[in-house]
Structure formats: structure tokens, C-alpha cells
C-alpha positions as a Markdown table, in Angstrom:
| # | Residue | x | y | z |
|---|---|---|---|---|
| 1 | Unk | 7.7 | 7.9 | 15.5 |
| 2 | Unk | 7.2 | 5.1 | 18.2 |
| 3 | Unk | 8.0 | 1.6 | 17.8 |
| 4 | Unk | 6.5 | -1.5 | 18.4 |
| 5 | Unk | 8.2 | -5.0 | 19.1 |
| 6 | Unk | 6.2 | -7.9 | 17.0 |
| 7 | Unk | 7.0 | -11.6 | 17.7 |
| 8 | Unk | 8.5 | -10.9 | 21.3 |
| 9 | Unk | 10.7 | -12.7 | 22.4 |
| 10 | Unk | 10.9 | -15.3 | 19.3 |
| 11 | Unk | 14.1 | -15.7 | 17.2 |
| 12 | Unk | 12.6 | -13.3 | 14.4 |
| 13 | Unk | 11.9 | -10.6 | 16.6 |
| 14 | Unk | 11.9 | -7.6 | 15.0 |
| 15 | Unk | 11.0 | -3.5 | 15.6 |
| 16 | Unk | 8.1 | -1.7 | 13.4 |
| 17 | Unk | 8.1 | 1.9 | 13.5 |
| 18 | Unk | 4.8 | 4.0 | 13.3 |
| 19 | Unk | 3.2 | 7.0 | 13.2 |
| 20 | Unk | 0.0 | 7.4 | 16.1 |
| 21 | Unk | -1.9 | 10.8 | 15.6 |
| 22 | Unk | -5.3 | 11.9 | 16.5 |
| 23 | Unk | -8.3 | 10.2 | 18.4 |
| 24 | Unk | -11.3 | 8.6 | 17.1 |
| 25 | Unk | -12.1 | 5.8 | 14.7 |
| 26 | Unk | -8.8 | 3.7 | 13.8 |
| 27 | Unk | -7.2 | 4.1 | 10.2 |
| 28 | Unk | -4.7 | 2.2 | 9.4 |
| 29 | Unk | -2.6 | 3.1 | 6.6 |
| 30 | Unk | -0.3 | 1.0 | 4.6 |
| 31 | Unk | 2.3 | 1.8 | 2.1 |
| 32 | Unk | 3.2 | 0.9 | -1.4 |
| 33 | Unk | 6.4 | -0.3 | -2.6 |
| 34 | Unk | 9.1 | 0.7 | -2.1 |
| 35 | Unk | 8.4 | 3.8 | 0.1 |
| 36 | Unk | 7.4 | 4.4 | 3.6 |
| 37 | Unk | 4.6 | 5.6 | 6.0 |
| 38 | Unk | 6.0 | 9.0 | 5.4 |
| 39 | Unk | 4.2 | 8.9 | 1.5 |
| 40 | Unk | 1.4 | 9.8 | 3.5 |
| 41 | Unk | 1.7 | 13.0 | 4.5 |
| 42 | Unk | -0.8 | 14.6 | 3.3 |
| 43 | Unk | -3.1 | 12.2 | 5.0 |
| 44 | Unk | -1.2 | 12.3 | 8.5 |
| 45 | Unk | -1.3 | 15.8 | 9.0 |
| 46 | Unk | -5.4 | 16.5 | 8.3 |
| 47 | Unk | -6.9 | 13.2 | 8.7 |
| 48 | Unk | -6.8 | 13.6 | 12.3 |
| 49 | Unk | -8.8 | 17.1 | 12.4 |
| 50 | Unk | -11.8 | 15.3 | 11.4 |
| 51 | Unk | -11.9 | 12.9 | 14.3 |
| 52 | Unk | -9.7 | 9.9 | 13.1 |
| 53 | Unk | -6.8 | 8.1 | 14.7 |
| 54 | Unk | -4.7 | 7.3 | 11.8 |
| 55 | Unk | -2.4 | 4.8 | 12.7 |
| 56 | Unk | 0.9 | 4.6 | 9.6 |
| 57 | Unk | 3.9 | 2.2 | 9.8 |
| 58 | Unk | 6.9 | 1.3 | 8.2 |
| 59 | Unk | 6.6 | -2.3 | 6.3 |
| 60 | Unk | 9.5 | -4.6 | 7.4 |
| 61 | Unk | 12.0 | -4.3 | 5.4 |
| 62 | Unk | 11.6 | -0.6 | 4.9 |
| 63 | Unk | 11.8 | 3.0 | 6.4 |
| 64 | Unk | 12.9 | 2.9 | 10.6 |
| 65 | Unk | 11.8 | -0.4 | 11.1 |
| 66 | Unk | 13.8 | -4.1 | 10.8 |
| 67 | Unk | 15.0 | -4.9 | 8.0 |
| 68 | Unk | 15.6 | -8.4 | 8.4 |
| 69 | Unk | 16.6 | -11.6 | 5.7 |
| 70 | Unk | 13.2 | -12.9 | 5.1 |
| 71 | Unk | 9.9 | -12.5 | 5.7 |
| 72 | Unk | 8.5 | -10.4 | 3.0 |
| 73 | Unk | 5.9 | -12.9 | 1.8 |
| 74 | Unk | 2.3 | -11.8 | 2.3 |
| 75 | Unk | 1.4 | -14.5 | 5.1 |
| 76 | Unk | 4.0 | -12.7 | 7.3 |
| 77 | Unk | 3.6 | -9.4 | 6.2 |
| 78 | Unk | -0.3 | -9.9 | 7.1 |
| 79 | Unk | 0.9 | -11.7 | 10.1 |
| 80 | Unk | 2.6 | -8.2 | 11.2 |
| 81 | Unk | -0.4 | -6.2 | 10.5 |
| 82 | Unk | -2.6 | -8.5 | 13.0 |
| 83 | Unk | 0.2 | -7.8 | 16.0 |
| 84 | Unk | 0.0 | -4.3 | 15.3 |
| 85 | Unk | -3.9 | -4.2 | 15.9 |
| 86 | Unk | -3.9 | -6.4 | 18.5 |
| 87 | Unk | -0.6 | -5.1 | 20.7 |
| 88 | Unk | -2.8 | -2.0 | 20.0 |
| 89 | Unk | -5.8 | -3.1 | 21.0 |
| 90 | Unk | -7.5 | -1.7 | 17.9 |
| 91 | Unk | -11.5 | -2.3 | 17.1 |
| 92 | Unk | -13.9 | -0.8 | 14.6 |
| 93 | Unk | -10.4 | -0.2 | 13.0 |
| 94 | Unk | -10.8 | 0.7 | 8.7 |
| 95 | Unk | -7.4 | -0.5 | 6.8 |
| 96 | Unk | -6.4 | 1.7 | 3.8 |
| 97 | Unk | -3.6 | -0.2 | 2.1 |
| 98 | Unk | -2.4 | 1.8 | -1.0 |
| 99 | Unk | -0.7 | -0.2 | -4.0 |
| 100 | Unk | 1.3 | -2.4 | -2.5 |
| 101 | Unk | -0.2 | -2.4 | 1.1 |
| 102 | Unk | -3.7 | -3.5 | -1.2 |
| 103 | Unk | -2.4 | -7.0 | -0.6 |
| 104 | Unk | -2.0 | -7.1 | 3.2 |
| 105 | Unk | -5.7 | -5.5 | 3.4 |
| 106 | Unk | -7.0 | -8.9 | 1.8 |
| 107 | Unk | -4.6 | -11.0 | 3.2 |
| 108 | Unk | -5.5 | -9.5 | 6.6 |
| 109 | Unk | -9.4 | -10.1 | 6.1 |
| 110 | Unk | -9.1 | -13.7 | 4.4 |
| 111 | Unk | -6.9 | -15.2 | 7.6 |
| 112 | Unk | -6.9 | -13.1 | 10.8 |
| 113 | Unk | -9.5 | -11.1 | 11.1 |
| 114 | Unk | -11.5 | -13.9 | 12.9 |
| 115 | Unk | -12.2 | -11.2 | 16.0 |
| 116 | Unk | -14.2 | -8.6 | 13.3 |
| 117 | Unk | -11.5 | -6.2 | 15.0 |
| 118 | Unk | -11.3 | -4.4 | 10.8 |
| 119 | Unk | -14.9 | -3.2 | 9.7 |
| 120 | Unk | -14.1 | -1.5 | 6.5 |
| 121 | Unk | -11.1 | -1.4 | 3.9 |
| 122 | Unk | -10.1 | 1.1 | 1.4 |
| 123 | Unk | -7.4 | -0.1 | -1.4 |
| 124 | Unk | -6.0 | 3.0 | -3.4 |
| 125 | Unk | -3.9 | 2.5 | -6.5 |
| 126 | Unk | -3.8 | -1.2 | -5.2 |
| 127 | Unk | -2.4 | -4.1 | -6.8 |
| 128 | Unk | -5.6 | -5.9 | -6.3 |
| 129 | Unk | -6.6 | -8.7 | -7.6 |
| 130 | Unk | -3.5 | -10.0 | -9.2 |
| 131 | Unk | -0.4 | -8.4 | -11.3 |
| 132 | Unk | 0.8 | -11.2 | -13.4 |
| 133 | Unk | 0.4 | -11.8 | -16.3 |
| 134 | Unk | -0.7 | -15.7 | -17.3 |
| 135 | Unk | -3.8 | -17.4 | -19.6 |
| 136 | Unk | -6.7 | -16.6 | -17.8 |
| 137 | Unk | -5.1 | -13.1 | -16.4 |
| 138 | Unk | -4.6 | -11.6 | -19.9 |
| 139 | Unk | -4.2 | -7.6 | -18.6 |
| 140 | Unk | -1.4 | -8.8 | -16.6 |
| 141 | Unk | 2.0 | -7.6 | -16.6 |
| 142 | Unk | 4.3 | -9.9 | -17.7 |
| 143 | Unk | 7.4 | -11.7 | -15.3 |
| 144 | Unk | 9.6 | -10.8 | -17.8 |
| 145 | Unk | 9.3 | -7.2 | -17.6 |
| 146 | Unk | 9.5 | -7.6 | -13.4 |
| 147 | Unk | 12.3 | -9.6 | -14.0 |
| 148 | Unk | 13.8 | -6.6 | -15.9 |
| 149 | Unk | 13.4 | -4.0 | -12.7 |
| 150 | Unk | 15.3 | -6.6 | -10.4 |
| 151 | Unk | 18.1 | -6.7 | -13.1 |
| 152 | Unk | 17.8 | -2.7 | -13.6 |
| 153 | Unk | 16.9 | -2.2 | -9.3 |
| 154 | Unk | 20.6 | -4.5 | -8.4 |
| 155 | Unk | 22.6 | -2.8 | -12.2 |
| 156 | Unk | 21.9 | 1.0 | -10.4 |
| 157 | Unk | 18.6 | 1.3 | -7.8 |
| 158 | Unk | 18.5 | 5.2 | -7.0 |
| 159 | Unk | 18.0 | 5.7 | -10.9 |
| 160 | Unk | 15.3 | 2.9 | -11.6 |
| 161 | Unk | 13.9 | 4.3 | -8.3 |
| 162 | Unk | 14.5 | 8.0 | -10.0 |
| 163 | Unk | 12.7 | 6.7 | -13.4 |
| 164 | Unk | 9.6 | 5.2 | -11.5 |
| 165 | Unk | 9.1 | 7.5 | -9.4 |
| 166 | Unk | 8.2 | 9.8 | -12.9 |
| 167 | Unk | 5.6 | 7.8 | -13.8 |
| 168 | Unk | 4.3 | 7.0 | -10.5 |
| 169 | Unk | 3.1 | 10.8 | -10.0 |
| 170 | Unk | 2.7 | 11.7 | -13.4 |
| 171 | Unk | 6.0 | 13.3 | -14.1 |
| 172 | Unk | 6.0 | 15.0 | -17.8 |
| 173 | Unk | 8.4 | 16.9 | -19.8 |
| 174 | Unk | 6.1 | 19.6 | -20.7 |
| 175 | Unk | 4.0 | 19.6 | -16.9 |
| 176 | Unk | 4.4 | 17.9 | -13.7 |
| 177 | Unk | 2.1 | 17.6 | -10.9 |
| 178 | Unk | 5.3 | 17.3 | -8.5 |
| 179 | Unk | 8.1 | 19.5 | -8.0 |
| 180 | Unk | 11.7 | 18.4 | -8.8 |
| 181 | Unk | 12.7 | 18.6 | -4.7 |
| 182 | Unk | 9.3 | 16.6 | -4.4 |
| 183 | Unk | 10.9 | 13.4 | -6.6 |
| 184 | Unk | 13.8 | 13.7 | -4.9 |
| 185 | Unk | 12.7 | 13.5 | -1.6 |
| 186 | Unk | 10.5 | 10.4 | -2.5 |
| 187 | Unk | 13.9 | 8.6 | -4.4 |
| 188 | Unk | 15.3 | 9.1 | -0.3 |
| 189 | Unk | 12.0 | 7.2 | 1.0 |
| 190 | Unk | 12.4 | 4.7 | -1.3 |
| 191 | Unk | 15.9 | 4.2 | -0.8 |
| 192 | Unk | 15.7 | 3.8 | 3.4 |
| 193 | Unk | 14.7 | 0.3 | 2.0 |
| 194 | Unk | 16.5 | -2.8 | 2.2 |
| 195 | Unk | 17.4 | -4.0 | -1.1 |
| 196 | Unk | 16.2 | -7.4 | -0.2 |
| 197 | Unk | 13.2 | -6.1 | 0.8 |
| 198 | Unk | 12.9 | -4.3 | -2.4 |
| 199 | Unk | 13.3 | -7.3 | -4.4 |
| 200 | Unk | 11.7 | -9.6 | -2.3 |
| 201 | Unk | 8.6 | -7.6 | -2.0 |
| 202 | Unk | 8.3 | -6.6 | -5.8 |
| 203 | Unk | 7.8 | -10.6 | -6.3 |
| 204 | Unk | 5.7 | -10.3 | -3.8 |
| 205 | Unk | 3.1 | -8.0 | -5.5 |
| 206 | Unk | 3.6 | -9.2 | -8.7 |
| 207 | Unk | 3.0 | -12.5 | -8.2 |
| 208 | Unk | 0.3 | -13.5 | -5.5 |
| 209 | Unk | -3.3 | -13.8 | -6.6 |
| 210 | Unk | -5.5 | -12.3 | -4.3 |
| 211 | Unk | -8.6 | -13.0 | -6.9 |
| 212 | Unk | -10.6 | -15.7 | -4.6 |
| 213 | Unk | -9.6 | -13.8 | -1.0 |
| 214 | Unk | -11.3 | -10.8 | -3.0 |
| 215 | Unk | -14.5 | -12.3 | -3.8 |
| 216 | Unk | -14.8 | -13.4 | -0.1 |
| 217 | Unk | -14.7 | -9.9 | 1.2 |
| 218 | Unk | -17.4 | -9.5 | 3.5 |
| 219 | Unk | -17.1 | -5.8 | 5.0 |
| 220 | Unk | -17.3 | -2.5 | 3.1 |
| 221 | Unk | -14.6 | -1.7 | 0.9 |
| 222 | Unk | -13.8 | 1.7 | -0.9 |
| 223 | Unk | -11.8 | 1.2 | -4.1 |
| 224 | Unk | -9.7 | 4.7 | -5.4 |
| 225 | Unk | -7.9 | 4.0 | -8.8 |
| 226 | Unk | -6.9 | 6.6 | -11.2 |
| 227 | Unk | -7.5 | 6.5 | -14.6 |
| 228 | Unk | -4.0 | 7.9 | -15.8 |
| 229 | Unk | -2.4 | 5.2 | -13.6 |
| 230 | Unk | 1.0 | 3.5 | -15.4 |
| 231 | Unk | 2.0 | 2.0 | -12.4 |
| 232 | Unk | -0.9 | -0.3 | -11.9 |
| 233 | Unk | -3.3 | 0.3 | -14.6 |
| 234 | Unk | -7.0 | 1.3 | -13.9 |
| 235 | Unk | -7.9 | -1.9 | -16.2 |
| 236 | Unk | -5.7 | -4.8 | -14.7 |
| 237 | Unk | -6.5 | -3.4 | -10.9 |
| 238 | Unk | -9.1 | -1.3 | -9.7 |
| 239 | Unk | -11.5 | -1.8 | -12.1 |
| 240 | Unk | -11.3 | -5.7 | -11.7 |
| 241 | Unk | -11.6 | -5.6 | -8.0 |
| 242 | Unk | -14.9 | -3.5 | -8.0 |
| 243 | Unk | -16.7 | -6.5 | -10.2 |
| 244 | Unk | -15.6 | -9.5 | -7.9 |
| 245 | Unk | -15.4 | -7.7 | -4.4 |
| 246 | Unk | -18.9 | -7.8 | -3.2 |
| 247 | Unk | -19.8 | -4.7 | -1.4 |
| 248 | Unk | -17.7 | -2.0 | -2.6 |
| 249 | Unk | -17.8 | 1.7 | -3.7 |
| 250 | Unk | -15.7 | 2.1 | -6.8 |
| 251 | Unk | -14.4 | 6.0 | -7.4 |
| 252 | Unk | -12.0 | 6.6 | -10.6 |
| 253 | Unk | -10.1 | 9.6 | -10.2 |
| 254 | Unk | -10.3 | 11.2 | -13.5 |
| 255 | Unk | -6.6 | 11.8 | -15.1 |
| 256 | Unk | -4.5 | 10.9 | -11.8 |
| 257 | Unk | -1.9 | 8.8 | -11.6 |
| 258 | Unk | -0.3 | 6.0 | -9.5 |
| 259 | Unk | 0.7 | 8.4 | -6.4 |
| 260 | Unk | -3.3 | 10.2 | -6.3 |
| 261 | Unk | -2.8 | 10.3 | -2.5 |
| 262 | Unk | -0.7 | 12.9 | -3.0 |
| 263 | Unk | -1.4 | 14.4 | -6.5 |
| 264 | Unk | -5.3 | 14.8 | -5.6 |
| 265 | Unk | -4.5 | 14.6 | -1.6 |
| 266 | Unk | -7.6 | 17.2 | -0.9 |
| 267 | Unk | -10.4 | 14.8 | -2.9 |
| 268 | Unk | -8.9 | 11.8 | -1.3 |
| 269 | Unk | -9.2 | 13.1 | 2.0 |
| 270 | Unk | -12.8 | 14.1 | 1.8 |
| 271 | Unk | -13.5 | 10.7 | 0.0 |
| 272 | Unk | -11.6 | 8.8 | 3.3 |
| 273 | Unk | -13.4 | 10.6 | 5.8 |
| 274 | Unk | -17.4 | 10.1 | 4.2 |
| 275 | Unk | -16.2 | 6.2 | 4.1 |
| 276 | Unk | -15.0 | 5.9 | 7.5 |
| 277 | Unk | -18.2 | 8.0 | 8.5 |
């Protein structure tokens, strides 16, 4: 991995680690909570056969980059993604932001990309338009129950992170899409995390309501949700996004769960690399 310094020379200074493999069009690929760039393996080591740059890095707060205080807000975590693209002099770039990483992909095209530098977005399994549950959000999920994994993430973290990480690929007593040394290895990503981050972040997504930045979405986006999602249900997220963001492509992955970038890695590929084009 390489590292790049964002706000140089500024009090907050801080190190992001990323991945940079392949040449051609830009991808930029953002993580959900509360892994790392690393969940996208399976994207990082074919995407660039077919002629794409993919470009991964670690959130603040999580995997080899800073993990500092503050700062995990979606202002500043959007804020980060525009020094990335522009200390890499990025252009025709197409931002993938999966779950979590959903919110800086918006948050990114409502406030900075004035230069047109991002063309096209894909959110997968993404938190988009808005978690919470309150009168005119009905589907949402209620702060109570978030309020119950900060409780359960500061009483014992590697086993909430053990528990979720079940349902976020599908995990079953009888069958399992995932091996056992699979889980584990994802309960490690999860925990490189600060657990400031972890909390910090979780209120992030859970609370911010991205519905009017959605319906101002002017570029193409690809929406990827699966229908056996219990992390982010089909319903509350990708199915609302595709009937307020404007010029999308809306694909429902037929019994996948939350972590389909992995579980159905060879569909998600191909359906990556016809949007980028």
C-alpha cells in the first residue's frame, strides 16, 4: 500500500493508506463500515485486467491510515475523498462507495465535485438515501436499536463485530456462503479500526439524510442491492434511491446479502466493468 498525506501541513494532518493497481479509467472504491479497502479483494485483483485503475483506500479512522479524535462526519470524510482525486490528479474518475462509503459518493457530488473530475457513481449495498428511522422515513431503522450496537460494540466489540459479520454475508446454520477462516479474517479487518471511529462513524451512517443530495444527482449512477440484504434492507436503501436519483440503473441481486461484492464477486465484476464502459 502507499500513502498519501491530506491537509499538509495543517494541525489535522493526517496519513491515508491506498491501494493503486492497473491503468486506465479511474475507480475509486470506498469501504463500508467498519472494514477496510482490503474487503475488496476480489475486485482489486481482476478489475485491473479489464483496463481499469482501481484506486482503494483506508477511511480515517480505519485499516493503515490515521486514526485521529475527530473527523468522521461526512463533510470531512467527503472532504478527504476530494484531496485524494485531486493530489492524484484524477479525471473521468467513477466512485463506487459500498454501504457505508454510499454516503461519501453523494456527499462528494453535492459539494466538491465543481471541476466534473467524477463522471459516474456506483453505490453497492449502500446506505443511501437515509437509515433512520423518523415520521416521514417509516422503513427506517430505529436510534434505539443503533444505540444498542454502541452499548453492545464498547460491552465486548470483536463479538458484535463476530455477530454482524454473520449476517452481513449470509452466514447460516444449515449453509454459508463464507468459510469459517473467511469470518474470521473479516472480524481482523474490522477490528484495525479505531473504536472512535467505529462509533463515530456508525452515527454517521445512521443518521445523515442524503435524500435531497440524491435527487440532485446529475451523472450516471449504478445502484447494486441485494434482495436477502439484513444489513441494509433492499426496501429502506437501494430500492429508494433508484426512484429519487435521476439517471440511474437499478440491478437487485437476487438472494445476496449485505457483503455481494464478495458473495457474488464474479457478477459484480462484470456489472462494474459494462458501467464504467
Amino acid at each position: 500500500m502507499k500513502n498519501l498525506k491530506i491537509n499538509e501541513g495543517q494541525a489535522n494532518e493526517i496519513n491515508i493508506a491506498y491501494h493503486d493497481l492497473g491503468e486506465g479509467k479511474p475507480l475509486i472504491l470506498i469501504h463500508g463500515w467498519p472494514s477496510t479497502s482490503a474487503m475488496f479483494e476480489s475486485q482489486l485483483t481482476e478489475l485491473p485486467k479489464k483496463g481499469i485503475r482501481c484506486i482503494a483506500y483506508d477511511r480515517r479512522g480505519f485499516g493503515k491510515s490515521d486514526q485521529p479524535f475527530s473527523g468522521y462526519d461526512y463533510d470531512t470524510l467527503a472532504s478527504d475523498l476530494d484531496q485524494i482525486i485531486k493530489k492524484l490528479d484524477l479525471k473521468d474518475v467513477t466512485l463506487l462507495g459500498f454501504s457505508m462509503g454510499g454516503g461519501e459518493v453523494v456527499r462528494y457530488l453535492s459539494k466538491f465535485n465543481t471541476e466534473g473530475r467524477v463522471t459516474k457513481a456506483i453505490l453497492a449495498s449502500s446506505i443511501i438515501p437515509f437509515i433512520k428511522k423518523t415520521e416521514d422515513n417509516p422503513k427506517g431503522v430505529p436510534i434505539e436499536m443503533i444505540d444498542g450496537f454502541a452499548d453492545n460494540i464498547k460491552a465486548d466489540r470483536p463479538a458484535f463485530m463476530a455477530s454482524f459479520l454473520k449476517n452481513f454475508f449470509g452466514d447460516k446454520l444449515i449453509a454459508s456462503p463464507v468459510s469459517k477462516e473467511f469470518l474470521d479474517w473479516n472480524v481482523n479487518l474490522c477490528m484495525q479500526a479505531s473504536p472512535i471511529a467505529t462509533l463515530e462513524c456508525m452515527y454517521a451512517w445512521a443518521e445523515t439524510d442524503f435524500r435531497e443530495e440524491a435527487r440532485k444527482i446529475a451523472i450516471p449512477t449504478l445502484i447494486i442491492h441485494g434482495d436477502a440484504d439484513t444489513n441494509v434492507p433492499l426496501e429502506l436503501a437501494g430500492k429508494q434511491a433508484s426512484e429519487i436519483i435521476p439517471n440511474n440503473k437499478f440491478l437487485i441481486y437476487k438472494g445476496q446479502p449485505h457483503g455481494l461484492v464478495y458473495t457474488d464477486k464474479d457478477q459484480f465484476n462484470k456489472d462494474v466493468v459494462t458501467f464504467i464502459g
